[in-house]
C-alpha positions in Angstrom: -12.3 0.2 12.3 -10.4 -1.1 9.3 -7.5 -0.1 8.4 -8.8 -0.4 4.3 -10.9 2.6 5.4 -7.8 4.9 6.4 -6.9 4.0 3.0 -10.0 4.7 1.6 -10.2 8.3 3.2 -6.9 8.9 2.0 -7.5 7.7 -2.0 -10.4 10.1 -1.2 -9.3 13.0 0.3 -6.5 13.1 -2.6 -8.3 12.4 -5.5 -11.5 14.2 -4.4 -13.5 12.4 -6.6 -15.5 8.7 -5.5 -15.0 7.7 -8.8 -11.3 8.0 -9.3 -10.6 7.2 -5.8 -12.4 4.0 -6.1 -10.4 3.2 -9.4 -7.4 3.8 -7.4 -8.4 1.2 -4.4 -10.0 -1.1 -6.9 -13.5 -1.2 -5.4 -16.8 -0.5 -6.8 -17.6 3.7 -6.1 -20.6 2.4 -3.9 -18.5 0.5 -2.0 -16.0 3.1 -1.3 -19.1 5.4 -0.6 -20.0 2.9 2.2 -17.0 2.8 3.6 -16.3 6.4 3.8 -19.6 6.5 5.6 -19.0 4.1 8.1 -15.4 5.6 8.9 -17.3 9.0 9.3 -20.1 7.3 11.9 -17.0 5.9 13.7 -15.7 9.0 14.4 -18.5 10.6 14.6 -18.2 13.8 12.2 -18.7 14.2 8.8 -15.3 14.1 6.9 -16.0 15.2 3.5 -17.9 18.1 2.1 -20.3 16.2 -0.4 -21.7 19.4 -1.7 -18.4 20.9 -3.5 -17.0 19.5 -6.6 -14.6 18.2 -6.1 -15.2 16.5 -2.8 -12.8 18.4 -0.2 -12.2 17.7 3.6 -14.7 19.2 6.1 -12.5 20.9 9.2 -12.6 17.5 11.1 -11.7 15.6 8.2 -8.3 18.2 7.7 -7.6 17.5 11.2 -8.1 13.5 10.7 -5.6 13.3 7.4 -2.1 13.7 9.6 -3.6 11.1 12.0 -5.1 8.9 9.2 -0.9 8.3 7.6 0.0 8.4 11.0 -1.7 5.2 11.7 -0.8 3.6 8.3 2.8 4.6 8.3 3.0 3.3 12.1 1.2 -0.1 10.8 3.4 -0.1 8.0 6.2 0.0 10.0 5.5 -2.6 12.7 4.9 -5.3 9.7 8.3 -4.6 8.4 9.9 -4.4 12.0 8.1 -7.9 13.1 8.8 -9.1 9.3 12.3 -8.3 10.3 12.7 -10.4 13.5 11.9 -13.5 12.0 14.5 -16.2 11.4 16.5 -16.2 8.1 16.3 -19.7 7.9 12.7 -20.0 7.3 12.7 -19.3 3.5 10.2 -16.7 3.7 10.9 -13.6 1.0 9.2 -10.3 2.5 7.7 -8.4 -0.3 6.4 -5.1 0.0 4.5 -3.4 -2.6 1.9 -0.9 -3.5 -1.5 -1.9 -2.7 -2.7 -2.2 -7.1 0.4 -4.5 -8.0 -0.5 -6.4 -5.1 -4.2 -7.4 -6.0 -3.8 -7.5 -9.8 0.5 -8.5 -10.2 1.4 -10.3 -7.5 -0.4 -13.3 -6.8 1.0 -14.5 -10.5 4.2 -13.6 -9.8 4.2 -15.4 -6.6 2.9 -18.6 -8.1 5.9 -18.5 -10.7 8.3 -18.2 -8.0 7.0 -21.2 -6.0 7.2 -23.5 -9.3 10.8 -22.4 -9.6 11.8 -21.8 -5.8 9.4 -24.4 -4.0 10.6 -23.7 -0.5 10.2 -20.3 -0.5 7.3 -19.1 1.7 5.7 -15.2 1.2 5.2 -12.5 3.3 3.1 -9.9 1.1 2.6 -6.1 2.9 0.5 -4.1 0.6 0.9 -0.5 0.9 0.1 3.1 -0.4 2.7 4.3 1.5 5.5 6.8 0.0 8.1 5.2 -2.7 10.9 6.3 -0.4 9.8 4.7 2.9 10.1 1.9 0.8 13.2 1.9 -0.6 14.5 2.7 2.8 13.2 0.0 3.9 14.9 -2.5 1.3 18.4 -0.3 2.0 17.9 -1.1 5.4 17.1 -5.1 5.2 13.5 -4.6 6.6 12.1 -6.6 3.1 13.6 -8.7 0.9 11.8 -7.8 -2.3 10.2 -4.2 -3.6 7.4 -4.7 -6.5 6.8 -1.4 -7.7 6.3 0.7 -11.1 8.8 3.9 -9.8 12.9 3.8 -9.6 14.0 6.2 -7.6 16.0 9.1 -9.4 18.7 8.8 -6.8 18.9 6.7 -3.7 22.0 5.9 -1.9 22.9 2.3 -0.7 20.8 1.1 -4.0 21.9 -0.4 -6.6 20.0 -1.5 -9.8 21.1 -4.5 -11.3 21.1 -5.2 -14.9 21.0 -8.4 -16.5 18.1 -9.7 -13.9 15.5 -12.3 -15.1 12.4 -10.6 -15.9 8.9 -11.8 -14.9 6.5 -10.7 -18.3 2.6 -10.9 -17.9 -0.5 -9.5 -19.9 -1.4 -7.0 -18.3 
């Protein structure tokens, strides 16, 4: 099983719509359809009523969701955890960030940083988990780096600095 089909399930069961939820993952609505389909012939069960607009969550599929997060969260966690034990001295930045910037932001805003900070190596954990597990994680030195469009309203131990260079792209 992949883990991109947790994710999948999840863009799915929230946005209850293929198209929208494909948008969201940035694949093709075919290819999300696929997926869905082979996560459901994994398991075993249908997950999602097909015949209600929109799409909902079958019985089994309400009873997958809790276990689908639980296994992201848990994955999520054990990449910041090992992320965490390795040696300062290596150079490597730990970014975490949600899964869109990832795919469409980062990988030019990684190749600015290594023209300016050659050394540096990257650790990338692409996510849809919740905007305060990350920001925990950053308070509590798990990552070095949070890409993300939200600021939290109010999170203790966090300060936003002003006067920071700013990376600008087309977008």
């Amino acid at each position: 099983m992949d883990c991109k089909w947790l994710e999948d399930f999840l863009a799915l069961s929230q946005h209850g719509n293929y198209s929208q939820a494909a948008a969201q993952r940035h694949i093709t609505q075919p290819a999300l359809s696929r997926r869905i389909k082979a996560l459901e012939e994994v398991l075993g069960v249908p997950l999602f009523d097909r015949t209600t607009t929109p799409v909902t969550l079958t019985r089994y599929g309400e009873r997958f969701e809790p276990y689908a997060r639980h296994v992201l969260s848990t994955l999520t966690e054990a990449r910041h955890e090992l992320s965490a034990m390795t040696p300062a001295t290596d150079n490597t930045l730990v970014m975490v960030s949600l899964h869109t910037l990832s795919v469409n932001i980062l990988p030019d805003m990684i190749n600015y940083l290594r023209q300016s900070e050659p050394q540096l190596n990257f650790t990338v954990n692409a996510s849809i988990q919740g905007i305060d597990n990350h920001f925990n994680a950053l308070i509590n030195r798990q990552i070095d780096m949070l890409v993300t469009y939200d600021l939290p309203s109010s999170q203790p131990g966090l300060e936003i600095a002003g006067g920071l260079k700013t990376f600008t792209m087309a977008v």
